[in-house]
C-alpha angles and dihedrals in degrees: 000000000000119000122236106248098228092180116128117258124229118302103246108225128246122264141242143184147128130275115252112294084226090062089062106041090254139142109177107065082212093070091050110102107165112092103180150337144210137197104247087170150334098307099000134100149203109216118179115192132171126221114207118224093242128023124176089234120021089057124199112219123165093027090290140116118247113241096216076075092064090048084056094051097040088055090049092055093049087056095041093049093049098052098031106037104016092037094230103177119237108265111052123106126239114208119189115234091187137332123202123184136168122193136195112221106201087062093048095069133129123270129198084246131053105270126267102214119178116188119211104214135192128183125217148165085033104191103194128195118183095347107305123086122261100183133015138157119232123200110193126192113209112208119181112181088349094302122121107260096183142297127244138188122209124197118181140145122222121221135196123246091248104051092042088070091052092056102037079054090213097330091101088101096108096167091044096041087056101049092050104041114115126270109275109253113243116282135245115257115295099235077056107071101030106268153092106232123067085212094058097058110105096192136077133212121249136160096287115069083206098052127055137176118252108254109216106191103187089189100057106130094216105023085045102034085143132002123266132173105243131035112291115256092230093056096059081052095062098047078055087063103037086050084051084049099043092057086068114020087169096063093084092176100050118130128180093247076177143039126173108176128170115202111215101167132353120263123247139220092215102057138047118262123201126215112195124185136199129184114244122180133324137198099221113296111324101055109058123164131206140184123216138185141185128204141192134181090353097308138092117264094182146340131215146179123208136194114210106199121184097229091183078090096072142085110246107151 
């Protein structure tokens, strides 16, 4: 008689992959960085996300990761959150009314492996119409290796096809919007504003060193993965971190630790749009803030304060 083979079979890995591109208002697979979520409560949430070591775009330089990395996580998990766990159906529109995030740069450096980030999410200030939410906040915990990232708070209102082309007033043509926007004017140099590539600069030079015209590239593979009728959020952040750049083009390892931006109006092809910049206050030589505003057709289309922080000081390893 045979004996029964009691030994253990092979442990099946674990695992990953993405959320669906269409949860996050993505097309390329490549620019989807959440991989997962969980309910940790009634309004509270478990997202898992992973940063990759290198990204065309959201560049890391100094052995950090580029925060504009975290914005564009934090706007995928609002999105996330509002189709998957609030059943928001496709097709509404989700507008910022402000972002703030502060991040703490020793814990944003590079691994020898892409980054595990959980965010920590709780929703708050929950507006609700027929049954689905219309505005919520959002305050998100990033932990990387079990150290505190950041912490951001979201704050953004959802809004009905229909009554999103009430309120674009015939500017809801995305495909058509983008195809037809201006030719972006030419950058400022790229050292300028804090980065490697002359395509990826979002400012443009004028008379004022301290005043540039907003640079809306259409055909940006990563600012522009899908059209869309209005200037991208994440590209006005940018131009809140190449300002922030721009006030001190000698400081080669300054990174925006902080953002706190406001969103009054979208921003449109057809029309300049003005990004003005001030020194604030700084903390020697290695915090520096900065404020920044943009304006079109005479009114402000957002505002924004930015920390600038030399993280050639710290230890990273």
């Amino acid at each position: 008689m045979l004996g029964t083979d009691n030994r253990p079979g092979p442990v099946e890995p674990t695992l990953t992959t993405t959320v669906a591109k269409e949860y996050v208002h993505r097309a390329a697979l490549a620019e989807v960085f959440l991989t997962g979520w969980t309910r940790t409560g009634a309004n509270s949430f478990l997202v898992s996300a992973q940063w990759p070591r290198s990204h065309s775009f959201y560049s890391s330089e100094h052995g950090v990761h580029d925060p504009m990395l975290l914005c564009e996580s934090l706007r995928q998990c609002g999105l996330l959150l509002t189709h998957a766990a609030f059943k928001v159906p496709f097709g509404y529109q989700l507008s910022w009314s402000s972002l703030r995030y502060s991040a703490n740069p020793e814990a944003m450096r590079i691994g020898s492996a892409p980054a595990e980030i959980e965010m920590h999410v709780q929703c708050t200030e929950i507006r609700y119409r027929r049954s689905l939410p219309v505005a919520m906040t959002m305050r998100i915990e990033v932990v990387l290796d079990a150290a505190l990232l950041a912490v951001a708070t979201i704050t953004f209102g959802q809004h009905a096809p229909s009554v999103y082309r009430r309120l674009r007033a015939g500017r809801s043509d995305a495909a058509g919007l983008c195809a037809n926007a201006p030719t972006p004017a030419a950058p400022i140099p790229a050292y300028v504003a804090g980065r490697t590539r002359r395509e990826d600069v979002v400012l443009s030079p004028t008379e004022d060193q301290l005043r540039w015209l907003l640079r809306v590239d259409t055909n940006h593979p990563v600012l522009f993965d899908h059209p869309v009728d209005h200037v991208p959020g994440m590209l006005l952040l940018e131009s809140v971190r190449q300002a922030g750049h721009a006030m001190h083009p000698s400081g080669g390892g300054m990174m925006p630790t902080l953002m706190d931006v406001s969103f009054n109006r979208y921003v449109e092809f057809d029309e300049p749009c003005w990004i003005e910049a001030e020194a604030m206050s700084s903390t020697g030589c290695s915090r520096r803030a900065t404020r920044v505003t943009a304006l079109q057709g005479g009114k402000l289309a957002f505002t924004a304060v930015t920390q600038m922080t030399d993280i050639t000081g710290y230890p990273l390893g």
